[in-house]
C-alpha positions in Angstrom: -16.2 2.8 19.8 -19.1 4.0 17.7 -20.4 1.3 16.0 -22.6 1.2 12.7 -25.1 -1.7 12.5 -24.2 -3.8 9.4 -28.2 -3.7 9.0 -28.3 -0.3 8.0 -25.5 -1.2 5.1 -26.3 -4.2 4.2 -26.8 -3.0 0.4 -24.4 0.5 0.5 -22.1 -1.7 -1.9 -24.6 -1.9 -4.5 -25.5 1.8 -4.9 -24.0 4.5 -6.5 -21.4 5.9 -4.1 -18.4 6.4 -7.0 -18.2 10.5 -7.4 -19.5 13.9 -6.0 -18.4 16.6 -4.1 -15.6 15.7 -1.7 -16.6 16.0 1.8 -14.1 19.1 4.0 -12.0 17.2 6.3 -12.9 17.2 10.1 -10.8 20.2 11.5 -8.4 17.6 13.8 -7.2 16.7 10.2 -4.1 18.9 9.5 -1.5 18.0 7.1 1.6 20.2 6.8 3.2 21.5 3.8 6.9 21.1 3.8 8.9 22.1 0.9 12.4 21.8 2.9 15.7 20.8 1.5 15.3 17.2 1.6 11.3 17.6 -0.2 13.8 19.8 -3.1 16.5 16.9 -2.9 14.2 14.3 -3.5 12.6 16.0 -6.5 15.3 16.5 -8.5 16.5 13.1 -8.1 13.1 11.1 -9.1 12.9 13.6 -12.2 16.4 13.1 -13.2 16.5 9.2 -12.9 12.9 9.4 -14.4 11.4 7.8 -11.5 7.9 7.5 -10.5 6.9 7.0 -7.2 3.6 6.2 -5.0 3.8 9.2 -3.2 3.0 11.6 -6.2 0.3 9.1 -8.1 -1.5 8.0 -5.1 -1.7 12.1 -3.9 -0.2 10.3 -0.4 -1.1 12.7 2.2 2.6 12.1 3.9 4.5 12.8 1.2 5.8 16.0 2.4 7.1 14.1 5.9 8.5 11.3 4.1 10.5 12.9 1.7 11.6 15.7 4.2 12.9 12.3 5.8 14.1 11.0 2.3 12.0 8.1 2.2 9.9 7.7 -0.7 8.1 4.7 -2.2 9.7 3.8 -5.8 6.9 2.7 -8.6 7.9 0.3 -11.0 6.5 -0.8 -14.3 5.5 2.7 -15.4 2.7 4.8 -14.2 -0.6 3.8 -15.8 -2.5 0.4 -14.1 -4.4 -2.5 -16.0 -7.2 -1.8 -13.4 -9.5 0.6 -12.4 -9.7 1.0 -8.0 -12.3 3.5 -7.3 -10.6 4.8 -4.4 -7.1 5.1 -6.6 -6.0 8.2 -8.4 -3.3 6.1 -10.5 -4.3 6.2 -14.2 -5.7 3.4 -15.6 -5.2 2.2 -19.4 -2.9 0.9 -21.7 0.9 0.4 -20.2 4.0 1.3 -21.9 6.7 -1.0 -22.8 8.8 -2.6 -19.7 11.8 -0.9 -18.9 14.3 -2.8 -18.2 17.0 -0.4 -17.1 14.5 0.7 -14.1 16.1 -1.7 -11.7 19.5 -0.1 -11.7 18.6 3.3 -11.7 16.0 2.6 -8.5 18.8 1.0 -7.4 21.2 4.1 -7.7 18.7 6.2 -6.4 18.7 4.5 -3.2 22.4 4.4 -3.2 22.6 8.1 -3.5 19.7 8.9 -0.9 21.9 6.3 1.3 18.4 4.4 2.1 18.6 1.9 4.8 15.1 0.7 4.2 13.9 0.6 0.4 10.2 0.2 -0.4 9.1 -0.9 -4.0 5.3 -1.0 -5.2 3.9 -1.0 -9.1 0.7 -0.6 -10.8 -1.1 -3.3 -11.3 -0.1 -4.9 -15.1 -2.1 -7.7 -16.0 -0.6 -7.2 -19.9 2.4 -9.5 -17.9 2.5 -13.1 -17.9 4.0 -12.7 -14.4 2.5 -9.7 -13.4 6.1 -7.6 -13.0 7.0 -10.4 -11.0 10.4 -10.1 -12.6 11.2 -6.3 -12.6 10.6 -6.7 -8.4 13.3 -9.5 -8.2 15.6 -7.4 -10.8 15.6 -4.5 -8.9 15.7 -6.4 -5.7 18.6 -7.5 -6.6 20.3 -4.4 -7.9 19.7 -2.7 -4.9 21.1 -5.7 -2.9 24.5 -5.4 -5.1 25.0 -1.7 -5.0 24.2 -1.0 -1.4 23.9 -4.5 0.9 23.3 -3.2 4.0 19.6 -2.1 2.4 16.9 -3.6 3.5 14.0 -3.8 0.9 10.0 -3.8 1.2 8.1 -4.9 -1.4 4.2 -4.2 -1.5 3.2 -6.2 -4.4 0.0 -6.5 -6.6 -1.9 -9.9 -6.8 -0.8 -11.2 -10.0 -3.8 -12.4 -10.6 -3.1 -15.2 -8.4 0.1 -17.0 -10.1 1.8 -18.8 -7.5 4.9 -18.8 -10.2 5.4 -15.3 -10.0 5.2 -15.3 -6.6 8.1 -17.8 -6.0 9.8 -15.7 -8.7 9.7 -12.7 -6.5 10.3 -14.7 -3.1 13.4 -16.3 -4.5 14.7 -12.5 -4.1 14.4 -12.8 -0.9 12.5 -9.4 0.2 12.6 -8.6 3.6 9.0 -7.8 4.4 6.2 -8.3 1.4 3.4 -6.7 1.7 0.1 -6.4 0.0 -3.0 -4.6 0.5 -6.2 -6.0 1.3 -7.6 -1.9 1.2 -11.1 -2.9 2.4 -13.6 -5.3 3.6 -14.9 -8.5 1.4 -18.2 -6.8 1.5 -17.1 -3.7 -0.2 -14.8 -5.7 -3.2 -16.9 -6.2 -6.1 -17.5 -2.6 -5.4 -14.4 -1.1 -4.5 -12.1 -3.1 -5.8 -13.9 -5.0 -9.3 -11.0 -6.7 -10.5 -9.6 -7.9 -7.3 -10.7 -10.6 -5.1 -10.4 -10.9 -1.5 -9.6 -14.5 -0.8 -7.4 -14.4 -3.8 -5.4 -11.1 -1.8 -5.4 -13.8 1.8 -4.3 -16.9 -0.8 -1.1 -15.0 -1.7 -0.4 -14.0 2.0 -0.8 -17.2 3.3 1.5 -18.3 0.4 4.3 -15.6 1.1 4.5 -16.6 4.5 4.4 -20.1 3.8 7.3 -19.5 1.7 9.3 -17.4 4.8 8.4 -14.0 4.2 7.2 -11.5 6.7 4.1 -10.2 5.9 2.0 -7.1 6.2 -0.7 -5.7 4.8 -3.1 -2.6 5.1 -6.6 -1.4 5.2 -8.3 2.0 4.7 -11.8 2.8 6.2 -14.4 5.3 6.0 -15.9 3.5 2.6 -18.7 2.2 4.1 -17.7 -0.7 6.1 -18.6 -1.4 9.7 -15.9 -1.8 12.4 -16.9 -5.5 12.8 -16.2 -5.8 9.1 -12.9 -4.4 9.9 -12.2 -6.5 13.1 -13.1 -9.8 10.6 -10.4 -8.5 8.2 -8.0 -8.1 11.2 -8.5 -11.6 12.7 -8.4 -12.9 8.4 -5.4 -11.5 8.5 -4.0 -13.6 11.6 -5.4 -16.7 10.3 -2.7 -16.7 7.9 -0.2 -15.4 10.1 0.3 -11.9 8.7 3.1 -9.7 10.9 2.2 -5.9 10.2 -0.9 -4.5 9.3 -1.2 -0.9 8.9 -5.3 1.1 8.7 -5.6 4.6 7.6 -8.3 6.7 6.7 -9.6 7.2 3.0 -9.7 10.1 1.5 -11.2 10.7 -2.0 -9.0 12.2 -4.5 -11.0 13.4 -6.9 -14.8 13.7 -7.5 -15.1 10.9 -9.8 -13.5 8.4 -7.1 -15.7 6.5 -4.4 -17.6 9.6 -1.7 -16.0 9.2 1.9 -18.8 7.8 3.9 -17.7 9.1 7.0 -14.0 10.2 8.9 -13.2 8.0 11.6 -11.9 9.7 15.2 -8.7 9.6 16.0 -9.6 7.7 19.0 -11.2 5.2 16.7 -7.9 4.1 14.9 -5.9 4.1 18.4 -8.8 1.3 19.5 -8.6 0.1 16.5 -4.5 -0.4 17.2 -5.3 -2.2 20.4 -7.7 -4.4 19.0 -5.3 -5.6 16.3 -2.0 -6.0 18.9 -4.1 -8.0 21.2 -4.9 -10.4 17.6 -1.2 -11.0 17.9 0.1 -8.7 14.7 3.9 -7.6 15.9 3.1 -3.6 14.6 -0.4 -2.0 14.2 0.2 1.0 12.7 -3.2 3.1 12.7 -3.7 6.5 12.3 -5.8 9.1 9.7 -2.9 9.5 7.7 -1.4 5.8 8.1 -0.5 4.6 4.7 1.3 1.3 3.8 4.5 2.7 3.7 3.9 4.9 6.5 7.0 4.5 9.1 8.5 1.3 6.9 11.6 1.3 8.5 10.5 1.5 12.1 7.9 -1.1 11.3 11.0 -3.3 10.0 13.0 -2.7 13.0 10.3 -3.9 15.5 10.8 -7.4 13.6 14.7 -7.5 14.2 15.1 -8.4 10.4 
């Protein structure tokens, strides 16, 4: 595996790598445009439930697959974050209001999509004594009453460490909980300013404590070093996380954080090895791995 000394990156964090031209993408990097029937289907039905979903803020690179499959990733709490991720095309500022008739009409969009594996995420909103802690459970539990058989993933902000709104949102009972790590402690205060990384392994451990099944994901090609990412993987297994899922950044604009370099596909299938031999039940690593990437065959490799 090609390996870059952490000697020659030692201060990369503290220089100016937010913005500029975005590199072309290595030409084993294909995505493929797929407006099918299902891409159409799924369309009409966020805009007419006035949905929002990852897939379309985060300029997903998978979004054609997934919703040619009909999965999609449902984004509570509105569409503009508290916080500013410089690798995160989600608008930052002020919120909106809570709505509080989102639950049921996620919930009827799965029902009419006929979704046997549900995944909810939000922006981050701070503005929220518990975070949004409450909208998860709600439409948790509106998906649970109109169609039982649903399994739901929930890939959850921090909130800002409240162990409260945690329990709130466990006492749902989601079937897999999942939140991001994105990159190495090194590359936080940089990265990620108003996140911490302990903070982000606290509320794992404390999931899992609590009976969930975990998971959690990673992107690379910011400027860390694989042995930064191997720490992270075996962090991860210290508190017993069950999925972890690496991917490839890419920068989606030229005012977010430069790619410092593509890895190989090669790379991310070592990278796989290295983490099932850790002990996680599903590595899922690829250049276009996301979190929700293959969610439901993730879920089924843990017999929930």
């Amino acid at each position: 595996m090609n390996v870059i000394p952490i000697s020659t990156l030692k201060n990369r964090a503290n220089r100016d790598v937010q913005g500029g031209p975005r590199k072309r993408l290595p030409a084993w990097f294909k995505v493929k445009v797929q407006r099918g029937t299902h891409y159409q289907e799924m369309r009409r039905l966020v805009d007419a439930q006035g949905l929002h979903t990852i897939c379309e803020e985060a300029r997903c690179p998978n979004i054609w697959e997934c919703w040619n499959n009909r999965t999609a990733t449902f984004l509570l709490l509105g569409d503009v974050c508290t916080r500013r991720c410089h690798y995160c095309s989600v608008e930052t500022g002020k919120p909106g209001a809570v709505d509080e008739a989102e639950p049921s009409r996620v919930a009827e969009a799965v029902q009419s999509l006929q979704l046997r594996h549900a995944v909810l995420t939000s922006v981050n909103r701070d503005d929220l004594k518990d975070g949004g802690a409450s909208i998860f459970a709600a439409t948790i539990h509106e998906i649970r009453r109109t169609i039982p058989s649903c399994k739901v993933e929930v890939l959850i902000p921090d909130f800002q460490g409240s162990e409260s709104a945690l329990e709130h949102l466990m006492n749902a009972a989601p079937d897999i909980l999942n939140h991001n790590v994105e990159t190495v402690p090194r590359l936080f205060p940089a990265v990620r300013p108003q996140g911490k990384y302990a903070r982000s392994l606290e509320l794992l451990d404390r999931a899992k404590r609590m009976g969930a099944k975990t998971k959690s994901g990673l992107m690379v090609g910011m400027g860390e070093t694989v042995e930064e990412v191997l720490l992270v993987l075996e962090d991860l297994r210290s508190v017993h996380c069950d999925i972890v899922s690496i991917g490839q950044y890419l920068q989606p604009t030229k005012e977010h954080r430069i790619v410092e370099r593509y890895y190989m596909p090669q790379e991310f299938d070592e990278l796989k090895a290295r983490g099932t031999a850790l002990g996680f039940q599903h590595v899922e690593s690829g250049p276009l791995v996301r979190s929700s990437y293959h969610a439901e065959q993730q879920a089924e490799g843990l017999a929930l």
